[in-house]
Structure formats: structure tokens, C-alpha cells
PDB file with SEQRES, HELIX, SHEET and CRYST1 records, atoms N, CA, C and O in Angstrom:
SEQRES   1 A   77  UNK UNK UNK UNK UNK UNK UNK UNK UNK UNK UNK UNK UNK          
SEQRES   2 A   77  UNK UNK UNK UNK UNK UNK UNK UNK UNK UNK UNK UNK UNK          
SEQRES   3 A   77  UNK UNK UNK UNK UNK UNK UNK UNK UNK UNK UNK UNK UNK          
SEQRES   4 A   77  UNK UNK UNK UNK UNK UNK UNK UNK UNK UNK UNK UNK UNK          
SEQRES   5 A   77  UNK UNK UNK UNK UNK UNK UNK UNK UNK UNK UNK UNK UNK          
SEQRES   6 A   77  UNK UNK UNK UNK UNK UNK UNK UNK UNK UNK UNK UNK              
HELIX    1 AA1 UNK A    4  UNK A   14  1                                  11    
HELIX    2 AA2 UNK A   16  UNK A   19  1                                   4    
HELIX    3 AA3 UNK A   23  UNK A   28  1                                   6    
HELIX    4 AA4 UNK A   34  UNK A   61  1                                  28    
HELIX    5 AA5 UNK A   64  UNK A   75  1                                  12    
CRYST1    1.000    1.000    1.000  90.00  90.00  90.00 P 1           1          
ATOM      1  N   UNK A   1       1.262  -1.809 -29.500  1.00  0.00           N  
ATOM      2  CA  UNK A   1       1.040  -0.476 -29.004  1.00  0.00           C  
ATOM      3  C   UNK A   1      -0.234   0.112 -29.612  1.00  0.00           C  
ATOM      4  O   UNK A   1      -1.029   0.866 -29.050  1.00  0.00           O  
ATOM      5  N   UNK A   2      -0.285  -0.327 -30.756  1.00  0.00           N  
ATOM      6  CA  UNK A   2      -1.440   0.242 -31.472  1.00  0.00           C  
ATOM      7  C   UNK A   2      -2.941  -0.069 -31.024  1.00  0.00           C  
ATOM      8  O   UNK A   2      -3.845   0.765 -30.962  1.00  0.00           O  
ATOM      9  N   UNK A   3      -3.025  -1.282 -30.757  1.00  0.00           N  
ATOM     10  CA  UNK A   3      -4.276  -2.199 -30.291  1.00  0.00           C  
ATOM     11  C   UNK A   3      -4.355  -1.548 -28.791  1.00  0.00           C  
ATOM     12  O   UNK A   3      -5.393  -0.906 -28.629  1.00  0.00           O  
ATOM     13  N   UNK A   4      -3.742  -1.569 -27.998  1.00  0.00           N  
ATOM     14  CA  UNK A   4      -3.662  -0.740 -26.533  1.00  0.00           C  
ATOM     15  C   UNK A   4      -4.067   0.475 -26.568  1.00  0.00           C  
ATOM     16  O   UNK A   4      -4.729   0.898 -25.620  1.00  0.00           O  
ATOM     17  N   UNK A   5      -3.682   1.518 -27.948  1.00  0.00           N  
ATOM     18  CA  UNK A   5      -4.454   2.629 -27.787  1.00  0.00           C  
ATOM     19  C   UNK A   5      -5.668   2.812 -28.646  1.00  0.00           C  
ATOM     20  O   UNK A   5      -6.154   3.928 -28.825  1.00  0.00           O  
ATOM     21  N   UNK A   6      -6.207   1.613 -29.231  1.00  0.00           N  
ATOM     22  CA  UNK A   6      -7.702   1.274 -30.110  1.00  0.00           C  
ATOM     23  C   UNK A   6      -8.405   0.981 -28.682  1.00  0.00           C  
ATOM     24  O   UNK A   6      -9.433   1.633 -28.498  1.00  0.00           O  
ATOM     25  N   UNK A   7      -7.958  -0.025 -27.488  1.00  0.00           N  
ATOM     26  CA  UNK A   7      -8.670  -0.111 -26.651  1.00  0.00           C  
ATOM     27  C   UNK A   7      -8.881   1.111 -25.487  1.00  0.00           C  
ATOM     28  O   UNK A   7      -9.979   1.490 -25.079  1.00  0.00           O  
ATOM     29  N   UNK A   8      -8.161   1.395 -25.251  1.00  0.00           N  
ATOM     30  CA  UNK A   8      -8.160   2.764 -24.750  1.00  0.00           C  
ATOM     31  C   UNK A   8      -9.193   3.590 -25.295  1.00  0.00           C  
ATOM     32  O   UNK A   8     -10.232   3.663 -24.639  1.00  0.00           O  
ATOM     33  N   UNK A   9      -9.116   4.186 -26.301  1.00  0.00           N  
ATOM     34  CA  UNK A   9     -10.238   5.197 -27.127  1.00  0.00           C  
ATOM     35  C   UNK A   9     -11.563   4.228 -27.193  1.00  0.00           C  
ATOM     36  O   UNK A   9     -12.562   4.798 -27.630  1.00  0.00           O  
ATOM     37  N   UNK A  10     -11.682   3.191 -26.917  1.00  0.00           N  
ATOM     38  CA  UNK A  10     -13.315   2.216 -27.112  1.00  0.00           C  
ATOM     39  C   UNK A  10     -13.492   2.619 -25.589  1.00  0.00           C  
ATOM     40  O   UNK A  10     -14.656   2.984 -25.426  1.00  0.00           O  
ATOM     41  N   UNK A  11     -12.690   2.693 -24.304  1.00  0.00           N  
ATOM     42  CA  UNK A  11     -12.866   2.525 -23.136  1.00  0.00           C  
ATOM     43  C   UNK A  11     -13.468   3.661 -22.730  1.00  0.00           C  
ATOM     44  O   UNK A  11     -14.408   3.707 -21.936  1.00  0.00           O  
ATOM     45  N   UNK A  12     -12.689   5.035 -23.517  1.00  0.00           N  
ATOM     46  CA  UNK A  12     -13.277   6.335 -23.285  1.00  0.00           C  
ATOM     47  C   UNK A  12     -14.690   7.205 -23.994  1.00  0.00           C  
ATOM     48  O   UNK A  12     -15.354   8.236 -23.885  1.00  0.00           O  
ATOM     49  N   UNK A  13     -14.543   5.746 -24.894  1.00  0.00           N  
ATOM     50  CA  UNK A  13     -16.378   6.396 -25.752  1.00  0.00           C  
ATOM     51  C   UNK A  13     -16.846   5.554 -24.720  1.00  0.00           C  
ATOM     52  O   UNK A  13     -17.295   6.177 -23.758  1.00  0.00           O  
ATOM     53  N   UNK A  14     -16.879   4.225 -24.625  1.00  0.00           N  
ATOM     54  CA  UNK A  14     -18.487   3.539 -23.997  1.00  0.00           C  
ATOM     55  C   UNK A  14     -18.287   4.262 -22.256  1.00  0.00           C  
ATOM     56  O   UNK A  14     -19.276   4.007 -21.569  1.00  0.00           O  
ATOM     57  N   UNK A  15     -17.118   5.140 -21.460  1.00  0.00           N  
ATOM     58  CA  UNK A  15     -17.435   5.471 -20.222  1.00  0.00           C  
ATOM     59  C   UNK A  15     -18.376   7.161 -20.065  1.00  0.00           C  
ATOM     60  O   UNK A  15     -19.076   7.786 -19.269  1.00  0.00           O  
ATOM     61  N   UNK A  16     -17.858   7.251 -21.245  1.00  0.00           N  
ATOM     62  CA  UNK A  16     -18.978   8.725 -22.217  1.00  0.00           C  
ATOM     63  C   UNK A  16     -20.263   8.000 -21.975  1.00  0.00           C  
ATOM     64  O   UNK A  16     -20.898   8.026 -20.921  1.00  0.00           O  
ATOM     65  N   UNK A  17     -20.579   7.347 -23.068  1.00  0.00           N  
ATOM     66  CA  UNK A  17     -21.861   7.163 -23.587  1.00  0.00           C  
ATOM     67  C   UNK A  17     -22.456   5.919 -22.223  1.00  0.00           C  
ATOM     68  O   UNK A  17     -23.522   5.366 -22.493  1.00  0.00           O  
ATOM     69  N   UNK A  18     -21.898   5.594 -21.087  1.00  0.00           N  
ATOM     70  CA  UNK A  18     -22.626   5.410 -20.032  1.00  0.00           C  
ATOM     71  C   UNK A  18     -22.817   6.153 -18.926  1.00  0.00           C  
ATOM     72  O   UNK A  18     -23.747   6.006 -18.133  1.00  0.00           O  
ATOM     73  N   UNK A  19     -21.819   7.071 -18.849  1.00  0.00           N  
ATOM     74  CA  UNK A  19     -22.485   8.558 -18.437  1.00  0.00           C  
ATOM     75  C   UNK A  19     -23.783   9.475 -18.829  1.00  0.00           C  
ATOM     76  O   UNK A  19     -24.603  10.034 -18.102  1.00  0.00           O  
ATOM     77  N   UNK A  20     -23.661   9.420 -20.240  1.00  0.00           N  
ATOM     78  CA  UNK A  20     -24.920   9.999 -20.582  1.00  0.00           C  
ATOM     79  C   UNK A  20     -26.109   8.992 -20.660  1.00  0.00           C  
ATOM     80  O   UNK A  20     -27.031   9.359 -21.388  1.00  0.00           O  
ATOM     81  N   UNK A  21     -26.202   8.203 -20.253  1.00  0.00           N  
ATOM     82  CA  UNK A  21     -26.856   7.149 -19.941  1.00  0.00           C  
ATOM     83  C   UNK A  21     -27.765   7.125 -18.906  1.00  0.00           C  
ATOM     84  O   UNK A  21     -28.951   6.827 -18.764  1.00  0.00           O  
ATOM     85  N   UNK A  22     -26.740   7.581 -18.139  1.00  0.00           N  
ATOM     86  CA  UNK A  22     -26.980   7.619 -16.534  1.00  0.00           C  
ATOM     87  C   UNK A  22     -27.264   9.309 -15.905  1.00  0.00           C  
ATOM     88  O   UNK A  22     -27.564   9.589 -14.745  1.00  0.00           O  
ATOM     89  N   UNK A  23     -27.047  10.364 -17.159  1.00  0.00           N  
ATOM     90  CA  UNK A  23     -27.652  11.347 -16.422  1.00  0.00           C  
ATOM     91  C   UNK A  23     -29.314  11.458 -16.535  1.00  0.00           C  
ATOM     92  O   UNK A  23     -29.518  12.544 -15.992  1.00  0.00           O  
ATOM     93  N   UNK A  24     -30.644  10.924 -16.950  1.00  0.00           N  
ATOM     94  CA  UNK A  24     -31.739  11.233 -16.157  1.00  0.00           C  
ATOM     95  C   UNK A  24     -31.760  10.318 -14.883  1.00  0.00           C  
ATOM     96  O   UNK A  24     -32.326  10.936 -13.981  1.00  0.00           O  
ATOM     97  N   UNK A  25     -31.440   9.341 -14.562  1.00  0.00           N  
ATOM     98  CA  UNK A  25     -31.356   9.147 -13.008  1.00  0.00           C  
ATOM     99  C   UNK A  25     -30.593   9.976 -12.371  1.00  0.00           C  
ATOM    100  O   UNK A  25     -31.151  10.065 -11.277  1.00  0.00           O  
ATOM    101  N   UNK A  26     -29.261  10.940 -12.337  1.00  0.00           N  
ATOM    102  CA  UNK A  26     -29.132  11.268 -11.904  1.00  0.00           C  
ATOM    103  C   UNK A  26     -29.518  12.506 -11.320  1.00  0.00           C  
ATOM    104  O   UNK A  26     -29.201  12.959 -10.221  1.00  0.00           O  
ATOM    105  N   UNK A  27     -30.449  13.127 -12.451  1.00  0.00           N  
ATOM    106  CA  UNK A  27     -31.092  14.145 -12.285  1.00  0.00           C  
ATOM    107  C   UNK A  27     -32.763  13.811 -11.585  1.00  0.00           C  
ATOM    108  O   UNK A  27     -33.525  14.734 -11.296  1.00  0.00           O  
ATOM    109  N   UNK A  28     -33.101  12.417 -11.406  1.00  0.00           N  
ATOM    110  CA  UNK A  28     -34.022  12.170 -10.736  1.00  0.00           C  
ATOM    111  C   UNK A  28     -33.812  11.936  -8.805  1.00  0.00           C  
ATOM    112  O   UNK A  28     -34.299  12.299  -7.734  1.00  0.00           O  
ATOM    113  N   UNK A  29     -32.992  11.278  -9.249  1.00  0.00           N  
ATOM    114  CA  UNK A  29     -32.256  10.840  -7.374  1.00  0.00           C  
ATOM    115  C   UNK A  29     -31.544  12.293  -6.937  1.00  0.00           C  
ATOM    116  O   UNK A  29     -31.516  12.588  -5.743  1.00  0.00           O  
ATOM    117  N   UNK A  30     -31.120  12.955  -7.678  1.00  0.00           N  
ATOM    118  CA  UNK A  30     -30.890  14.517  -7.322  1.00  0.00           C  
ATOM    119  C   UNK A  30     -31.287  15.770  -7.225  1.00  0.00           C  
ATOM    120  O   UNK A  30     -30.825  16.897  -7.045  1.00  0.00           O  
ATOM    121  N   UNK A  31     -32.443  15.141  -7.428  1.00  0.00           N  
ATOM    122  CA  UNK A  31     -33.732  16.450  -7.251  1.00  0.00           C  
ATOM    123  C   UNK A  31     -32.571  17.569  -8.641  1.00  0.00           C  
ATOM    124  O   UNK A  31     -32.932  18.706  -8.337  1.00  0.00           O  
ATOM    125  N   UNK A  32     -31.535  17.743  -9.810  1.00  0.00           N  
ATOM    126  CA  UNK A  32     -31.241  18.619 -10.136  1.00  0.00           C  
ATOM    127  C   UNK A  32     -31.886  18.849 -12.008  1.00  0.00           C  
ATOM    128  O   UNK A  32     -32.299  18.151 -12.934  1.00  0.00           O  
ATOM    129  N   UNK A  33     -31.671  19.968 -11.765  1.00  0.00           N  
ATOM    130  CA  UNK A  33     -31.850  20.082 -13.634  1.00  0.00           C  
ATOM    131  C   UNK A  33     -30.686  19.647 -14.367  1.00  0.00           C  
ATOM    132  O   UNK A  33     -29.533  19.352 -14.050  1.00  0.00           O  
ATOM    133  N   UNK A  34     -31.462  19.705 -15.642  1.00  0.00           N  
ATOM    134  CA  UNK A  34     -30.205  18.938 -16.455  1.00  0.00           C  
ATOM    135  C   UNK A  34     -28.684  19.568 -17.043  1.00  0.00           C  
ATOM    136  O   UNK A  34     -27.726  19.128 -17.678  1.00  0.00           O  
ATOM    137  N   UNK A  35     -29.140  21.004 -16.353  1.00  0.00           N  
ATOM    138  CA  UNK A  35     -27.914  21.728 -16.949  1.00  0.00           C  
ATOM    139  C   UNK A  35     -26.622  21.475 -16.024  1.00  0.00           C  
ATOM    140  O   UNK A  35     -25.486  21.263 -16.449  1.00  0.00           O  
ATOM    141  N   UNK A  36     -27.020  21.540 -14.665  1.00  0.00           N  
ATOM    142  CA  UNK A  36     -26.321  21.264 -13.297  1.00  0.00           C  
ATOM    143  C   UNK A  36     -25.751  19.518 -13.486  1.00  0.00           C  
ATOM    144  O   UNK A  36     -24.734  19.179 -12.881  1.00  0.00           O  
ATOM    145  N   UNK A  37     -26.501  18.514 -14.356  1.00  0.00           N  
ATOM    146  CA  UNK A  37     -25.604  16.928 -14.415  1.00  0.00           C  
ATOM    147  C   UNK A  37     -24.838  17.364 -15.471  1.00  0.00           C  
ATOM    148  O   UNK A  37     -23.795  16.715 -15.393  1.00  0.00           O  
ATOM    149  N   UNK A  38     -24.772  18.220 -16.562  1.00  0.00           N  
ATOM    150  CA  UNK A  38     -24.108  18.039 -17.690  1.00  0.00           C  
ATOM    151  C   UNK A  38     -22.603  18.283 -17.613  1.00  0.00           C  
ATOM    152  O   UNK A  38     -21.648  18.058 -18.356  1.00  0.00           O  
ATOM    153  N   UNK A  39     -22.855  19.065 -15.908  1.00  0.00           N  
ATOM    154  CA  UNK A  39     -21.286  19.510 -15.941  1.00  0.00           C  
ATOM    155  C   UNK A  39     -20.525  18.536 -15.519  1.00  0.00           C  
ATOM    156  O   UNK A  39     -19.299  18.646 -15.518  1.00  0.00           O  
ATOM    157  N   UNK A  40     -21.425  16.990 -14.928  1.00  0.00           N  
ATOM    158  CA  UNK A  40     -20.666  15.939 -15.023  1.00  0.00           C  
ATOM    159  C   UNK A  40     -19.455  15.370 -16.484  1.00  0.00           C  
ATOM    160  O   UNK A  40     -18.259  15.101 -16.588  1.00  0.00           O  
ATOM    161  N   UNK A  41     -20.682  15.424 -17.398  1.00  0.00           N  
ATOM    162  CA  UNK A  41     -19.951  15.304 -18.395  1.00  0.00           C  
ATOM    163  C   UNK A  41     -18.627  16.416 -19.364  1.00  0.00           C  
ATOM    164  O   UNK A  41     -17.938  16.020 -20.304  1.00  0.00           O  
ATOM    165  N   UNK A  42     -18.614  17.822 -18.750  1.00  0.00           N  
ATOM    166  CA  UNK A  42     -18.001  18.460 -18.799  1.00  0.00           C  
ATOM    167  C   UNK A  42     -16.578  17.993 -17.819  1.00  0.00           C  
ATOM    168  O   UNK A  42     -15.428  17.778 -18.202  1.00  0.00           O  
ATOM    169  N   UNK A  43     -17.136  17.940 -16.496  1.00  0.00           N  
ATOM    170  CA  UNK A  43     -15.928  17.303 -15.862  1.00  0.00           C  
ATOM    171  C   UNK A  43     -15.321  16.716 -16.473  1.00  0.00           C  
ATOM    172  O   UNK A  43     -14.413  17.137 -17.190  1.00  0.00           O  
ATOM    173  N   UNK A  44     -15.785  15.223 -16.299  1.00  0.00           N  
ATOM    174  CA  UNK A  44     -15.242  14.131 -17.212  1.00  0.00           C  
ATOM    175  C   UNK A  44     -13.706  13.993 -18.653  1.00  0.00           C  
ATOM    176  O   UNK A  44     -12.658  13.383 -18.864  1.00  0.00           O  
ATOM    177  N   UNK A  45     -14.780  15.247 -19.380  1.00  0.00           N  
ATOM    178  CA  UNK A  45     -13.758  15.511 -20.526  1.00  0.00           C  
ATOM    179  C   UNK A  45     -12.573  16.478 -20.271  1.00  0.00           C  
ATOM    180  O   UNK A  45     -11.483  16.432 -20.842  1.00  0.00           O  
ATOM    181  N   UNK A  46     -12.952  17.339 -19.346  1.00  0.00           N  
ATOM    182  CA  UNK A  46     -11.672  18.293 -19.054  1.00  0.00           C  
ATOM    183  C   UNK A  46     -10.230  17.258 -18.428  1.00  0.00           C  
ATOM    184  O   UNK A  46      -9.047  17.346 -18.758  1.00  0.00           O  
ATOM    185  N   UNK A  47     -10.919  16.258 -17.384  1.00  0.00           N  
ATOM    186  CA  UNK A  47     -10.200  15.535 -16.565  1.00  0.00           C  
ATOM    187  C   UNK A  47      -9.022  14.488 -17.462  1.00  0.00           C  
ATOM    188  O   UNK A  47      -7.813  14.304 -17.328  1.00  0.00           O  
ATOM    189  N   UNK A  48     -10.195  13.874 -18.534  1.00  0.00           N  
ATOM    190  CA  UNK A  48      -9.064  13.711 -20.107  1.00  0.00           C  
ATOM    191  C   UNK A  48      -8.483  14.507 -20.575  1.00  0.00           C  
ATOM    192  O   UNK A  48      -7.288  14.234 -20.459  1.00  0.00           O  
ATOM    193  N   UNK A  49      -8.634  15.390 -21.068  1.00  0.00           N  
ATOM    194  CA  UNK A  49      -7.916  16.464 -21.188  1.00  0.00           C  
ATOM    195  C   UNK A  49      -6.563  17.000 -20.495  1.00  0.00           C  
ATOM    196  O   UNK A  49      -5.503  17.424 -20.954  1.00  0.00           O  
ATOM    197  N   UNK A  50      -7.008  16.818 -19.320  1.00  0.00           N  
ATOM    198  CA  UNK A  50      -5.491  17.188 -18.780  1.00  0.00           C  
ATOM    199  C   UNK A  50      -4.718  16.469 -18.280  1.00  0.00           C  
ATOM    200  O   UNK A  50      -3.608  16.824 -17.883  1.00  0.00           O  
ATOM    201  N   UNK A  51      -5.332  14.948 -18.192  1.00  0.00           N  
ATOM    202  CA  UNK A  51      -4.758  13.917 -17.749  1.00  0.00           C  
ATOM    203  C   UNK A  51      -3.645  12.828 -19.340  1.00  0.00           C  
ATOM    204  O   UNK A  51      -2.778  11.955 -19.333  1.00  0.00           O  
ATOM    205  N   UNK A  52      -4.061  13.260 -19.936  1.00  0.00           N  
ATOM    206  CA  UNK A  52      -3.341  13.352 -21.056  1.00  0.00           C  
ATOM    207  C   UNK A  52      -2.177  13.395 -21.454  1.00  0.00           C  
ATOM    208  O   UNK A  52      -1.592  12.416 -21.919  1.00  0.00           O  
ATOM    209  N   UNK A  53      -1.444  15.076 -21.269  1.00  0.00           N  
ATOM    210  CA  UNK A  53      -0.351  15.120 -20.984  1.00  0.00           C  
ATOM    211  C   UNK A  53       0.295  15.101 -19.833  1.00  0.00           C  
ATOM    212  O   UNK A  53       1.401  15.633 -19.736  1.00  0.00           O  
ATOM    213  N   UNK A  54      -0.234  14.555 -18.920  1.00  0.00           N  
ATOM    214  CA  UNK A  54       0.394  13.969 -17.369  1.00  0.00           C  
ATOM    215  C   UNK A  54       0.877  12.780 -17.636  1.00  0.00           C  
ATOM    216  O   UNK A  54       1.971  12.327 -17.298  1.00  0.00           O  
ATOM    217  N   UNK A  55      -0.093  12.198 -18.350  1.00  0.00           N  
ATOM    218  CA  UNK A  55       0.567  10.828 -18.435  1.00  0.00           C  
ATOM    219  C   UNK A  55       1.556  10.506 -19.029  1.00  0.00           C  
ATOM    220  O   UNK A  55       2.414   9.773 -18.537  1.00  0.00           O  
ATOM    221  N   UNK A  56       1.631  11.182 -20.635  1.00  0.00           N  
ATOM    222  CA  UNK A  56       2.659  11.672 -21.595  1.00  0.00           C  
ATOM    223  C   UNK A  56       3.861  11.671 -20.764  1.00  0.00           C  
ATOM    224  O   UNK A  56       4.734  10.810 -20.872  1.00  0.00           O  
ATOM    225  N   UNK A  57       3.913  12.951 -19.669  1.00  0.00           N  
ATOM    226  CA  UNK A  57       4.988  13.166 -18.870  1.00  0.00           C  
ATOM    227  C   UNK A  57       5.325  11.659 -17.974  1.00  0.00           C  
ATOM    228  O   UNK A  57       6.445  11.153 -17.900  1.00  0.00           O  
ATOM    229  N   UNK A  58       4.426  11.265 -17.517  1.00  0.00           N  
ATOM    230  CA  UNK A  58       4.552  10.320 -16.284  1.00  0.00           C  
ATOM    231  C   UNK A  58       5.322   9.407 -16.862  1.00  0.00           C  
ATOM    232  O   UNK A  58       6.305   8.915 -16.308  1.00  0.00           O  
ATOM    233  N   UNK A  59       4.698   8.950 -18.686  1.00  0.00           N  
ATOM    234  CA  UNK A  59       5.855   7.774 -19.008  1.00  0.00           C  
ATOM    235  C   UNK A  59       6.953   8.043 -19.260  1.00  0.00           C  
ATOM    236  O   UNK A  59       7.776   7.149 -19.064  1.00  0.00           O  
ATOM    237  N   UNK A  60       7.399   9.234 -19.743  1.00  0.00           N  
ATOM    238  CA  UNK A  60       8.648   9.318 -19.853  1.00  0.00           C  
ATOM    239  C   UNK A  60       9.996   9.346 -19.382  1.00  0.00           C  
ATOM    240  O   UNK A  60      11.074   9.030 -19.885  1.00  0.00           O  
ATOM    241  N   UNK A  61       9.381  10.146 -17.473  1.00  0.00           N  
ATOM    242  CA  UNK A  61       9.576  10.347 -16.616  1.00  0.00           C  
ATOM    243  C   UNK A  61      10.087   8.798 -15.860  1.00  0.00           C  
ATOM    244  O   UNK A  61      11.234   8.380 -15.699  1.00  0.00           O  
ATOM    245  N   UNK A  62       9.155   8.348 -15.594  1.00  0.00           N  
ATOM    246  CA  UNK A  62       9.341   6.695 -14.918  1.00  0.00           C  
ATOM    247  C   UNK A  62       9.006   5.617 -15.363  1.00  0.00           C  
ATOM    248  O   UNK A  62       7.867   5.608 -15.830  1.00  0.00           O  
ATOM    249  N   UNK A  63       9.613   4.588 -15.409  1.00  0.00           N  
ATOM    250  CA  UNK A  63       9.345   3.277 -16.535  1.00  0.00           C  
ATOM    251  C   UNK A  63       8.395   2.762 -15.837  1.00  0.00           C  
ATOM    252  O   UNK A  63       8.241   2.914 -14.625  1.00  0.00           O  
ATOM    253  N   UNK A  64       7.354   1.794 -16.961  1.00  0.00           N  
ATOM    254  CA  UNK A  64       6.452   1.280 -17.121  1.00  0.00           C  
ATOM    255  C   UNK A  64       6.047   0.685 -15.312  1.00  0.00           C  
ATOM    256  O   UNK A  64       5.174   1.192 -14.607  1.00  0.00           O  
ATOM    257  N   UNK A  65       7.088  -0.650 -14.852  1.00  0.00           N  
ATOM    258  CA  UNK A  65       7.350  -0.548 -13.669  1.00  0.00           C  
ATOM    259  C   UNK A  65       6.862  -0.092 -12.331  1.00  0.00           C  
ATOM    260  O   UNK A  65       6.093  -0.530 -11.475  1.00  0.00           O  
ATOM    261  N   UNK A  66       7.555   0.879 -12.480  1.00  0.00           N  
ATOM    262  CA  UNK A  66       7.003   1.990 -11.466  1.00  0.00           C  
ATOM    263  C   UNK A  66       5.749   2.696 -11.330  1.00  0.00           C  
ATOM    264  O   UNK A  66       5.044   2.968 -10.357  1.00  0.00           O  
ATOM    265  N   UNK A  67       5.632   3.002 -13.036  1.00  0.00           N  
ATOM    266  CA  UNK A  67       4.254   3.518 -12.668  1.00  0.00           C  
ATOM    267  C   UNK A  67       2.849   2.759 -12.637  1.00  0.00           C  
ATOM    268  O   UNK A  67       1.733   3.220 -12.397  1.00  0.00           O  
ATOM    269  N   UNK A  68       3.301   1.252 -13.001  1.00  0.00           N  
ATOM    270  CA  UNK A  68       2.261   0.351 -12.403  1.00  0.00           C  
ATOM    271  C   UNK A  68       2.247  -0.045 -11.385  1.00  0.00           C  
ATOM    272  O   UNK A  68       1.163  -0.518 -11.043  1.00  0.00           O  
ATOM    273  N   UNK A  69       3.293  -0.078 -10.438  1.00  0.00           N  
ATOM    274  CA  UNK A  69       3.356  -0.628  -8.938  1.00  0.00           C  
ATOM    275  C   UNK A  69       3.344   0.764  -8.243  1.00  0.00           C  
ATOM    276  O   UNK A  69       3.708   0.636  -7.075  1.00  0.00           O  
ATOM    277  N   UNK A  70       3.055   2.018  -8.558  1.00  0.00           N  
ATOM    278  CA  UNK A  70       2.860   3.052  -7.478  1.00  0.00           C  
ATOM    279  C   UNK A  70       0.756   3.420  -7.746  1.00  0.00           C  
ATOM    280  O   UNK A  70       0.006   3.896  -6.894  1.00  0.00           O  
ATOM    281  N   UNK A  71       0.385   2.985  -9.164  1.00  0.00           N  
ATOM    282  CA  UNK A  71      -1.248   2.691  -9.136  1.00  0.00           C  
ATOM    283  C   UNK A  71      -1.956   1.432  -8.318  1.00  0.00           C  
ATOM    284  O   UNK A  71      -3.051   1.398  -7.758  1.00  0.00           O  
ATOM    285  N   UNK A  72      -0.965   0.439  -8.448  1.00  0.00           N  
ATOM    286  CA  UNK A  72      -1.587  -0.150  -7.979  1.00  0.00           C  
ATOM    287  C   UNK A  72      -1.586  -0.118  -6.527  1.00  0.00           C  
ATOM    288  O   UNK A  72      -2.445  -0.646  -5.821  1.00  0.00           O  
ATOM    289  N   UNK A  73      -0.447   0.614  -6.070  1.00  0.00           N  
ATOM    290  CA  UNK A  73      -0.348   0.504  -4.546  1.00  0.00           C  
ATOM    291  C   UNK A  73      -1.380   1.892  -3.894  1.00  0.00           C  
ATOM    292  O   UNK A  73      -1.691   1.965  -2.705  1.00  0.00           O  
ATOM    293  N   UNK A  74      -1.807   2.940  -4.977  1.00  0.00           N  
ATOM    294  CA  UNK A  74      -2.630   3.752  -5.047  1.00  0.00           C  
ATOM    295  C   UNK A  74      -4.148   3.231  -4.314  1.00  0.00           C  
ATOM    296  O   UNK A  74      -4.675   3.467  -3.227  1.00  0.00           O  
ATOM    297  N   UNK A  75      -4.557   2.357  -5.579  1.00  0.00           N  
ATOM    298  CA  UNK A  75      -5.825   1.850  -5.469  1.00  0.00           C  
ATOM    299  C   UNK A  75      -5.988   0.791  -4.623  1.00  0.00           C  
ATOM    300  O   UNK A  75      -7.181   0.539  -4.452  1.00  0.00           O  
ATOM    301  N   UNK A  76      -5.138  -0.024  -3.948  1.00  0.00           N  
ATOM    302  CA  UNK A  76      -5.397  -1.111  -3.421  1.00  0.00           C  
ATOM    303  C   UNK A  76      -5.617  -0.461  -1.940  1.00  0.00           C  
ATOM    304  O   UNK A  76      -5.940  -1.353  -1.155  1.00  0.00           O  
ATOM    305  N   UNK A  77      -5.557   0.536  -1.456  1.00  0.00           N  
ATOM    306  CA  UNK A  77      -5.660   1.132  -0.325  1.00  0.00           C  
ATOM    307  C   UNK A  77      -6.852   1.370  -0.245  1.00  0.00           C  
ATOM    308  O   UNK A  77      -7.301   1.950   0.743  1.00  0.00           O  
TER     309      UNK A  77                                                      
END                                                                             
């Protein structure tokens, strides 16, 4: 359990730090300033943020199971 949430927290720095990576292209291909991409990265963290204790809820709520065969039937669409 422990190693699953070491990889987890490595997954959510390097998708950070390739976001900020990627905001002067995005501010080049978007004709925008840099204050207008940052709220990408604002997004981003709020979306952790509240996705957090959803999930908290989600496992408790429905076993492991379920809530891998209703993502995957999510995304495979």
C-alpha cells in the first residue's frame, strides 16, 4: 500500500512539473499571456484537491472491483 502511494505522489509531481514545462508553448500556440496558462496549473491542483476526497469516498463506498471495471468501462469508450 505504501509503495502505491510513493508512486502515486512521483506521478503527481512529474504531471506538475510537465505542465510547467509545457506552459511557454502553450502560451506561444495560444497567442495568451502567462497569467491566463497559469490557471492551467491552478486547475490542475484544485482538480487534486477535490478529487481526493471523492476517491476516499469512492473506496469505501465500492470495492476495489467495481471501481476498476466502471473506469475502465469509462475510458475505453
Amino acid at each position: 500500500m505504501v509503495i502505491t502511494l510513493m508512486i502515486g505522489s512521483f506521478v503527481v509531481i512529474l504531471n506538475q512539473t510537465l505542465m510547467i514545462s509545457a506552459l511557454p508553448t502553450l502560451m506561444h500556440e495560444f497567442d495568451v499571456p502567462s497569467s491566463t496558462v497559469q490557471w492551467l496549473t491552478t486547475g490542475f491542483m484544485l482538480t487534486n484537491g477535490i478529487m481526493i476526497p471523492i476517491t476516499a469516498f469512492l473506496i469505501e463506498t465500492f470495492t476495489t472491483r467495481q471501481l476498476f471495471l466502471y473506469a475502465m468501462g469509462i475510458f475505453a469508450e
